[in-house]
C-alpha positions in Angstrom: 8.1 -17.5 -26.3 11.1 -16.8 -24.3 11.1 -16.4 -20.6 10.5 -13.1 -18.8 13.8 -11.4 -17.6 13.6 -9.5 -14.4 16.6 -7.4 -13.3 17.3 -7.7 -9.4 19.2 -5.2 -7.7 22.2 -7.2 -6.2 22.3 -7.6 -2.2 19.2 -6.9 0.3 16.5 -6.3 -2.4 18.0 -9.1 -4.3 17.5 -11.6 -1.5 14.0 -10.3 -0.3 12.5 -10.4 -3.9 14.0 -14.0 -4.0 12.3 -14.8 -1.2 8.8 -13.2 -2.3 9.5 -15.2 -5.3 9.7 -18.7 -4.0 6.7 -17.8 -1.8 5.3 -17.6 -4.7 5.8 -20.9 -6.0 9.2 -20.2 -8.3 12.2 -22.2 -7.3 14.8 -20.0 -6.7 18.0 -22.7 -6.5 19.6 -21.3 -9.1 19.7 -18.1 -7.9 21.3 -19.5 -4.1 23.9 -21.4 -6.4 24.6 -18.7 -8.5 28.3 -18.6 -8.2 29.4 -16.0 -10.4 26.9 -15.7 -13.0 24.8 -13.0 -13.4 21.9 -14.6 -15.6 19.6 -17.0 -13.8 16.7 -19.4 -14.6 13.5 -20.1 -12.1 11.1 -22.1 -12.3 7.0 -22.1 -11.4 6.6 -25.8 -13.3 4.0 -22.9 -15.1 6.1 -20.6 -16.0 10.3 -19.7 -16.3 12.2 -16.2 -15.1 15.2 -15.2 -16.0 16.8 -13.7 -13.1 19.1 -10.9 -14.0 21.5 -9.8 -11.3 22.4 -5.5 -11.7 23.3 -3.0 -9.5 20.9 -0.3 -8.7 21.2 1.7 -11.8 21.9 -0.8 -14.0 18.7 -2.2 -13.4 16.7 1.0 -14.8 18.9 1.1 -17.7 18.0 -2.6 -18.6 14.7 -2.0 -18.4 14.1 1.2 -20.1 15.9 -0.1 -23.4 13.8 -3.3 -22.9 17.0 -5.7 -22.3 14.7 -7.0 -19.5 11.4 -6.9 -19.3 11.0 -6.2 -15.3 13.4 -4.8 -12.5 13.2 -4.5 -8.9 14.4 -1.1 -7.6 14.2 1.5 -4.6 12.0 4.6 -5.3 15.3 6.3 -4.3 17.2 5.1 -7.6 13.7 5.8 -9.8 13.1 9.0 -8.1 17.4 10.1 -8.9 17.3 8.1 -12.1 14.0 7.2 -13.3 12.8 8.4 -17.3 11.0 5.9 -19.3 8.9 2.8 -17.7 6.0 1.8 -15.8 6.1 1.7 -12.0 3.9 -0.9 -11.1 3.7 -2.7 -8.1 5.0 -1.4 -4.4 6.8 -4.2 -2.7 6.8 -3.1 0.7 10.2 -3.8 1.9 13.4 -2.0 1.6 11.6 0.1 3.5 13.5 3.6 4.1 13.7 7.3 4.0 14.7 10.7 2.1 15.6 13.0 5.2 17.5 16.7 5.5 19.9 16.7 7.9 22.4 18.9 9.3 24.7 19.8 12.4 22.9 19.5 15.9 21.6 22.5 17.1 22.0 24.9 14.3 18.9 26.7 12.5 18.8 25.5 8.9 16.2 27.6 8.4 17.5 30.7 9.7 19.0 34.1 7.9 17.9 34.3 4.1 21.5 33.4 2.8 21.7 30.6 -0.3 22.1 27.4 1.6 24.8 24.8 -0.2 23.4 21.2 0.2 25.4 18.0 0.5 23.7 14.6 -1.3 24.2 11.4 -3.6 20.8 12.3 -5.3 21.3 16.2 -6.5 17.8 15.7 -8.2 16.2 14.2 -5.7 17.4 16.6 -3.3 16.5 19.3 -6.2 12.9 18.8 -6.4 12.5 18.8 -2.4 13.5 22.2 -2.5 12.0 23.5 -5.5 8.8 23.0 -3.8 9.4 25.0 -0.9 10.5 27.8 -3.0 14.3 27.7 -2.1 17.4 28.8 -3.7 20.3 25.9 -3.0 23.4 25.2 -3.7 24.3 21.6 -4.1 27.1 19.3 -4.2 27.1 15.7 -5.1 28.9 13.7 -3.2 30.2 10.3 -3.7 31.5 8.9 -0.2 30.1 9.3 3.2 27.9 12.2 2.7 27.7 13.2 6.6 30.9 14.7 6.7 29.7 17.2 4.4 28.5 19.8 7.0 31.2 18.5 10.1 34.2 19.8 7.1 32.4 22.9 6.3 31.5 21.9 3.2 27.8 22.3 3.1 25.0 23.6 5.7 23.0 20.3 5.7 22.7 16.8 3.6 19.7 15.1 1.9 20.2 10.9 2.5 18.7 7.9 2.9 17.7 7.5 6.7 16.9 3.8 8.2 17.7 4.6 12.2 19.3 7.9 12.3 21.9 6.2 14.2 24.8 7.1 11.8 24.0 10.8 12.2 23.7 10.8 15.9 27.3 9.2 16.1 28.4 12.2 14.1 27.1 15.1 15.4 23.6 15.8 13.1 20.2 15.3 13.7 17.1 15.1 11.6 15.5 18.6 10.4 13.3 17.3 8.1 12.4 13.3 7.9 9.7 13.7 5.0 11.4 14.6 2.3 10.3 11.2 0.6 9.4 7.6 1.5 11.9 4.9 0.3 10.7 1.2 -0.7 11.2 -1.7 -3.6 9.1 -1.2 -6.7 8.7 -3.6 -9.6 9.1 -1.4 -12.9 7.9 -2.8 -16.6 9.2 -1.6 -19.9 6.9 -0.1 -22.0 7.1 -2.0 -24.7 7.0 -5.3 -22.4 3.8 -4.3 -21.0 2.0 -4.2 -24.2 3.0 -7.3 -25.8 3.5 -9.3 -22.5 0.7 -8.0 -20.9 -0.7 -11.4 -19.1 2.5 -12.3 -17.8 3.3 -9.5 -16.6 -0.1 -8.6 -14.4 0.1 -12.3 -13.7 3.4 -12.1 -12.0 2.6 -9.1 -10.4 -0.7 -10.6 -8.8 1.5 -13.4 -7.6 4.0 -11.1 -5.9 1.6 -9.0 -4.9 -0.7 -12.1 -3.0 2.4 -13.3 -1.4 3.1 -9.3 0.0 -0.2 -9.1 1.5 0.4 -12.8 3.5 4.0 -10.9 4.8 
């Protein structure tokens, strides 16, 4: 049978899965050799991975048409993107937040006129609102999403939040920090699931073993 294929989203969750990975007893040398190639074998000596290197969204949409079997992703991208898969293991780094923001001292919540939200994740952003009842505006943004409500442009933004530092330096704050917690989830087509089943939880024990020891 041939190896499992696991998309990796390319940069920080890339290296840290990596590293739960050869904790885990895979070695990983191809993957720190890589070059420029994008598909990558590892080894247990039990068992081989192919390592598929995607970016974020990329790494849903190999999964979901079964391309690869497994993916690493942020909640953020499966909470914006997510349709058809299994979510099933939370890796515990990558660790982040969904947070409202807007321009220091100004009441978001005052007056009872539509409010026009800034964001890279609309339905993220979408849902947040819908369940406290609220009427929005939003616009999607591509760039740096904090200028947003300095131009004018909206009356607050819904990001991703590590420190809070970049808002500080331009003139927001924090109005809500709980919107949603951010971290790196291992996802399973359906399809894989089914016919793959042992190697799959097996995997998944293994990563999740070497989580706990972290």
């Amino acid at each position: 049978m041939k190896p499992l294929r696991i998309a990796l989203t390319k940069g920080r969750l890339e290296k840290d899965t990596v590293k739960l990975l050869e904790s885990a007893g895979y070695d990983c040398t191809a993957v720190h050799e890589k070059g420029r190639r994008l598909i990558l074998p590892i080894s247990s000596g039990e068992s081989e991975i192919n390592i598929v290197l995607a970016k974020a969204a990329d790494v849903i949409t190999y999964v979901e048409n079964g391309v690869c079997d497994l993916g690493v992703v942020g909640k953020d991208t499966i909470m914006e993107n997510g349709r058809s898969f299994y979510e099933i293991l939370d890796l515990g780094f990558g660790k982040c937040r969904f947070a409202l923001a807007g321009k220091k001292g100004k009441d978001f919540y005052s007056g009872y006129n539509e409010k026009t939200i800034a964001t890279k994740y609309p339905n993220v952003t979408r849902t947040f609102f819908e369940g406290k009842g609220m009427d929005i505006r939003i616009i999607k943004i591509e760039g740096s999403v904090e200028l947003a409500p300095l131009l004018g442009l909206s009356d607050a933004i819904v990001d991703i939040v590590e420190t809070g530092s970049t808002l500080k330096e331009n003139g927001l704050e924090i109005i809500e920090d709980n919107v949603a917690p951010i971290s790196a989830r291992l996802i399973a087509n359906t399809a894989s699931l089914k016919l793959r089943k042992n190697e799959i939880e097996q995997l998944a024990a293994k990563m999740e073993e070497e989580r706990a020891k972290q």
